[in-house]
MARRO-205317 format. One record per residue (C-alpha): residue number from 1; residue in three letters; chain; y, x, z. Coordinates in steps of 0.02 Angstrom, whole numbers, padded with zeros to 5 digits. Each point is the difference from the previous one (the first is absolute). Layout:
[NUM, ALA, A, [Y, X, Z]]
...
END
This chain:
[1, UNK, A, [01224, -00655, -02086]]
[2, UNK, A, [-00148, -00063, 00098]]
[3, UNK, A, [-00078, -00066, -00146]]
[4, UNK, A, [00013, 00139, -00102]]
[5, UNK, A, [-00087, 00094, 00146]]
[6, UNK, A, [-00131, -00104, 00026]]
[7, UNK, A, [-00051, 00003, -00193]]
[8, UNK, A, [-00034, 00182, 00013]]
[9, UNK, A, [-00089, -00011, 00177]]
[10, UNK, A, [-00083, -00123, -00069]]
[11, UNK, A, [-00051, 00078, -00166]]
[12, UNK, A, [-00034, 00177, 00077]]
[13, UNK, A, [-00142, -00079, 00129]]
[14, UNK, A, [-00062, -00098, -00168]]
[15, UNK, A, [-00028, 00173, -00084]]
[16, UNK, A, [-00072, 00084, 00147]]
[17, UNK, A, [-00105, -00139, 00050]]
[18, UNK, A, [-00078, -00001, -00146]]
[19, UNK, A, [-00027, 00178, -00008]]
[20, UNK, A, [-00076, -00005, 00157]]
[21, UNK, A, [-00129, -00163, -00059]]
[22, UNK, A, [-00086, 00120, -00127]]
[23, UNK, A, [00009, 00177, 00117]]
[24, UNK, A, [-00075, -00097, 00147]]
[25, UNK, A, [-00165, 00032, 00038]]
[26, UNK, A, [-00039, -00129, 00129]]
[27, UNK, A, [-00020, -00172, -00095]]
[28, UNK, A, [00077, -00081, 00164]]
[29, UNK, A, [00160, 00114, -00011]]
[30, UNK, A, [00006, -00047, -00185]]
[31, UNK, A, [00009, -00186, 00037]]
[32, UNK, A, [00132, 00034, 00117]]
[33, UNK, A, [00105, 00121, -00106]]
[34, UNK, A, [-00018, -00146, -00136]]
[35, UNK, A, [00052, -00147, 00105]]
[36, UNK, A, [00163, 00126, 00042]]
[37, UNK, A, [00027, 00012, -00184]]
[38, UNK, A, [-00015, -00211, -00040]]
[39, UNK, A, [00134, -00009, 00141]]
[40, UNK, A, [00125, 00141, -00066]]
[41, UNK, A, [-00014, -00093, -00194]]
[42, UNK, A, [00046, -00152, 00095]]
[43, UNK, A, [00159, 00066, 00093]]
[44, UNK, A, [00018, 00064, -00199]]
[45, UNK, A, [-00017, -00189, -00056]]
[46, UNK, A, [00094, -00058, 00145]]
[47, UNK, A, [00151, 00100, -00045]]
[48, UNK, A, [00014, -00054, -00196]]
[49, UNK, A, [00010, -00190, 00065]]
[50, UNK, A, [-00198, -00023, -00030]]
[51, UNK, A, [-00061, -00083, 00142]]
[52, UNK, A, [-00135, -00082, -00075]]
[53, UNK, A, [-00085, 00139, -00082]]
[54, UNK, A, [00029, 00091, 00190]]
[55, UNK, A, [-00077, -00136, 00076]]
[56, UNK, A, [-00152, 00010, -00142]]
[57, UNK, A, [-00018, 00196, 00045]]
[58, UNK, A, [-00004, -00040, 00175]]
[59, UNK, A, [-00102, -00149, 00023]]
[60, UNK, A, [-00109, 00021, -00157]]
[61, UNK, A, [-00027, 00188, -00008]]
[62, UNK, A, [-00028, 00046, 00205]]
[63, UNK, A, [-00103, -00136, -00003]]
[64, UNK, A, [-00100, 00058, -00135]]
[65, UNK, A, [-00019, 00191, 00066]]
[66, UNK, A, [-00082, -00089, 00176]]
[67, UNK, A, [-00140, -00081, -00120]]
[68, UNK, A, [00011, 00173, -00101]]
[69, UNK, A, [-00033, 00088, 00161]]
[70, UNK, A, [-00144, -00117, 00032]]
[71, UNK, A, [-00078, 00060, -00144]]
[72, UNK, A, [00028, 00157, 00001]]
[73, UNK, A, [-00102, -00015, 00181]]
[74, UNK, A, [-00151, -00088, -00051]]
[75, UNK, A, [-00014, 00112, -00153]]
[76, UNK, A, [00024, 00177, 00090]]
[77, UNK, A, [-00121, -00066, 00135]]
[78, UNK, A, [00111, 00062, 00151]]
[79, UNK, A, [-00064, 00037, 00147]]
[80, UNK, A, [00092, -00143, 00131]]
[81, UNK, A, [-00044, 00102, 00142]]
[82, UNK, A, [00073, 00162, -00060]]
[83, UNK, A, [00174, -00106, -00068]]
[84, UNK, A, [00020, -00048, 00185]]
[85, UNK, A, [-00027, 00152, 00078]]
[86, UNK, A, [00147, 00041, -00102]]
[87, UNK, A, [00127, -00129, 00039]]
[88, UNK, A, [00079, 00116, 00131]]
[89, UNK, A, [00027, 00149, -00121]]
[90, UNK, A, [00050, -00118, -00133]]
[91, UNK, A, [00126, -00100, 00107]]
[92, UNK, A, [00158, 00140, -00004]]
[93, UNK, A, [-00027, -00016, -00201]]
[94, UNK, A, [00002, -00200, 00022]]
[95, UNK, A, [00150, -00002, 00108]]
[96, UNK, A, [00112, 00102, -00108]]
[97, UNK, A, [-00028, -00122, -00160]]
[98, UNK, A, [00029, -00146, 00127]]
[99, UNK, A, [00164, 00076, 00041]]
[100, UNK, A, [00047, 00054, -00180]]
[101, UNK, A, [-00022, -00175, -00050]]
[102, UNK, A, [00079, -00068, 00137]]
[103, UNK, A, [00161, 00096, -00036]]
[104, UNK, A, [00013, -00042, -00198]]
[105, UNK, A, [-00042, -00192, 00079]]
[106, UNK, A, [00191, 00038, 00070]]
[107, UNK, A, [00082, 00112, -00142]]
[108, UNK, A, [-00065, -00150, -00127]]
[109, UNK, A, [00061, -00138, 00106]]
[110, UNK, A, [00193, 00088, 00019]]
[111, UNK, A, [00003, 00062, -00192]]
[112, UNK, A, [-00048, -00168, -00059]]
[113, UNK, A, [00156, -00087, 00091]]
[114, UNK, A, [00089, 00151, -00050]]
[115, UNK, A, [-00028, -00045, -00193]]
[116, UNK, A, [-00083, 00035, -00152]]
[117, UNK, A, [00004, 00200, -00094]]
[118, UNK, A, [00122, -00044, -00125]]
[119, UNK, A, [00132, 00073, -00093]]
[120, UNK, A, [00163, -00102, 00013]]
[121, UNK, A, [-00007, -00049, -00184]]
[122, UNK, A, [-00180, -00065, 00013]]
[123, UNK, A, [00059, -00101, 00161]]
[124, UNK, A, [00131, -00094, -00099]]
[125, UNK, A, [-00117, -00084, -00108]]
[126, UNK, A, [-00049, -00180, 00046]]
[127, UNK, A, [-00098, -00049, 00120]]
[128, UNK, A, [-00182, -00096, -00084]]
[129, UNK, A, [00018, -00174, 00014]]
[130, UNK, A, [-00190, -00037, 00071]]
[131, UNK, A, [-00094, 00133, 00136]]
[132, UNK, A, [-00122, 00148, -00054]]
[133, UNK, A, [-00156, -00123, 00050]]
[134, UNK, A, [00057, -00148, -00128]]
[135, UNK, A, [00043, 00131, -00153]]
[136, UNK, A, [-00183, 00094, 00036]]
[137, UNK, A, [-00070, -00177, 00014]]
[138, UNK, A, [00059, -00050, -00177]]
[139, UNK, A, [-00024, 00170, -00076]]
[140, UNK, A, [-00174, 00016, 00057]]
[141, UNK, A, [-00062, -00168, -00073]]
[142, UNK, A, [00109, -00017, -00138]]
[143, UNK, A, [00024, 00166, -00099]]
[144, UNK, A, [-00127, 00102, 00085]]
[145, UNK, A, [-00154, -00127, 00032]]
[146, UNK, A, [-00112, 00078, -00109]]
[147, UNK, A, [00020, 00151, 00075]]
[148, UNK, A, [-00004, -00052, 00172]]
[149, UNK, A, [-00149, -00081, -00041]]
[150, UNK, A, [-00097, 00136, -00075]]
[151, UNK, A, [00039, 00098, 00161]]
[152, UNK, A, [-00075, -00139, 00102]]
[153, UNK, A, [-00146, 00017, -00110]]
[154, UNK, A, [00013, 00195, 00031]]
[155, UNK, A, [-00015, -00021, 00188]]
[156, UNK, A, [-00142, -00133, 00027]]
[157, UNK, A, [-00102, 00113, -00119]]
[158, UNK, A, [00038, 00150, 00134]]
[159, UNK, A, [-00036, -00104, 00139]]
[160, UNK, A, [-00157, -00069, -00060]]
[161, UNK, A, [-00044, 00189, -00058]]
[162, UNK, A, [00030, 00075, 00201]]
[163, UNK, A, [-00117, -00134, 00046]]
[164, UNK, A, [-00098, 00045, -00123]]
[165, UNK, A, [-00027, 00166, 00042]]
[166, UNK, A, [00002, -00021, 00180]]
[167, UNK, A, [-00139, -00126, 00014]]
[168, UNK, A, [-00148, 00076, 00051]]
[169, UNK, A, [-00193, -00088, -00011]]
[170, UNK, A, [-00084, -00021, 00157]]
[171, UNK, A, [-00209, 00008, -00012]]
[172, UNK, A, [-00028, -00099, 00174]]
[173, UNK, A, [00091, -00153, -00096]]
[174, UNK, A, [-00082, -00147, -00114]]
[175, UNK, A, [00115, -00053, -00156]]
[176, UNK, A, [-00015, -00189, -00066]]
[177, UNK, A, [-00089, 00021, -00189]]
[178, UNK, A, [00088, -00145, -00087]]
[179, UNK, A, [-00123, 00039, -00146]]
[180, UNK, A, [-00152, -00005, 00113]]
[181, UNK, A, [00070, -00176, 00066]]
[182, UNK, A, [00011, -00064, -00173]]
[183, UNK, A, [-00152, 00018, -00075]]
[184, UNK, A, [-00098, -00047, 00146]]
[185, UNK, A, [-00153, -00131, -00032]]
[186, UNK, A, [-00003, -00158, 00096]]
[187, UNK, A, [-00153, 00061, 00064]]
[188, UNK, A, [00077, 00165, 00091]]
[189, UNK, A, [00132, -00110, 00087]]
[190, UNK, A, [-00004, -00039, 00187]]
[191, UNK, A, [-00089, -00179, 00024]]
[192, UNK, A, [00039, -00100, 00136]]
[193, UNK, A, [-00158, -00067, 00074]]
[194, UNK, A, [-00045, -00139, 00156]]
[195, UNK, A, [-00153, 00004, 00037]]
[196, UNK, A, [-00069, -00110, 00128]]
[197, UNK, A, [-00054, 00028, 00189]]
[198, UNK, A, [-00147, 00138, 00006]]
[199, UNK, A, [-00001, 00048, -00198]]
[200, UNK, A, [00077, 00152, -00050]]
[201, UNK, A, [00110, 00044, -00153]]
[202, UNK, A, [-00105, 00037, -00158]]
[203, UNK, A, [00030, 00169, -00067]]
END
């Protein structure tokens, strides 16, 4: 009964988070209604026996929205002084999402030794021989390498494209000009002279 409780705690909070990530019109509150969304599709995971994809959504996916909301500061150009100012009006807001997550912490922990959603049919089936990590493992590089591959591909090409697009030039700086470097004549490189006591360096 506790299970089947926390699946629609769970999956109500996923819905409204969600909601709530586009509505939002502070970029701050959206992180934070976001990371409250990876953590309620967790508890989701968590309750169908998916503990490593819950772990991925955790780990993985909060991390991810920290460097997202890194981002999302250096490209807004916020005003530090002004996000500061605000910490006290913003701290009520911060609070409540620290205790929400705090209490599905709990209601995940004591549904997951409660056990799986499952209908009593499904539950008499047998048990897999090998853990979720080992079958994902040798799915994932057997069957499905191409396409895990191709998504690899996918992602370095987005990463190098945000780095891409956030680079900006500097004019105070000097760049190295391989091309200059190459085609240089002996007689434009730096000679090392010694000249003797009282004669200077000829020019």
């Amino acid at each position: 009964m506790i299970a089947l409780i926390a699946f629609y705690l769970f999956a109500t909070l996923t819905i409204l988070s969600g909601l709530l990530v586009i509505f939002a019109r502070n970029p701050v509150h959206s992180a934070l209604w976001l990371i409250l969304a990876f953590f309620n599709a967790a508890g989701l995971m968590l309750l169908t026996g998916a503990e490593f994809i819950a772990m991925l959504l955790v780990i993985v996916y909060v991390g991810a929205v920290a460097v997202l909301f890194l981002f999302v500061v250096m490209m807004l150009d916020i005003d530090f002084a002004a996000l500061r100012s605000g910490f006290t009006r913003n701290l009520p807001f911060g609070i409540l999402i620290a205790l929400v997550l705090l209490a599905e912490i709990v209601v995940a922990t004591s549904a997951h030794r409660a056990g799986p959603v499952l209908t009593p049919a499904v539950d008499t089936a047998a048990a897999p021989v090998q853990p979720n990590i080992v079958s994902l493992g040798a799915a994932l590089y057997s069957r499905y390498l191409v396409p895990f591959e191709v998504a690899g591909l996918i992602l370095l090409v987005a990463m190098i494209g945000a780095i891409v697009l956030t680079h900006r030039s500097r004019g105070d700086t000097r760049g190295q000009r391989v091309n200059r470097q190459v085609r240089r004549r002996p007689d434009e490189a730096v000679k090392i002279a010694k000249p003797a006591t009282g004669e200077g360096v000829q020019l």
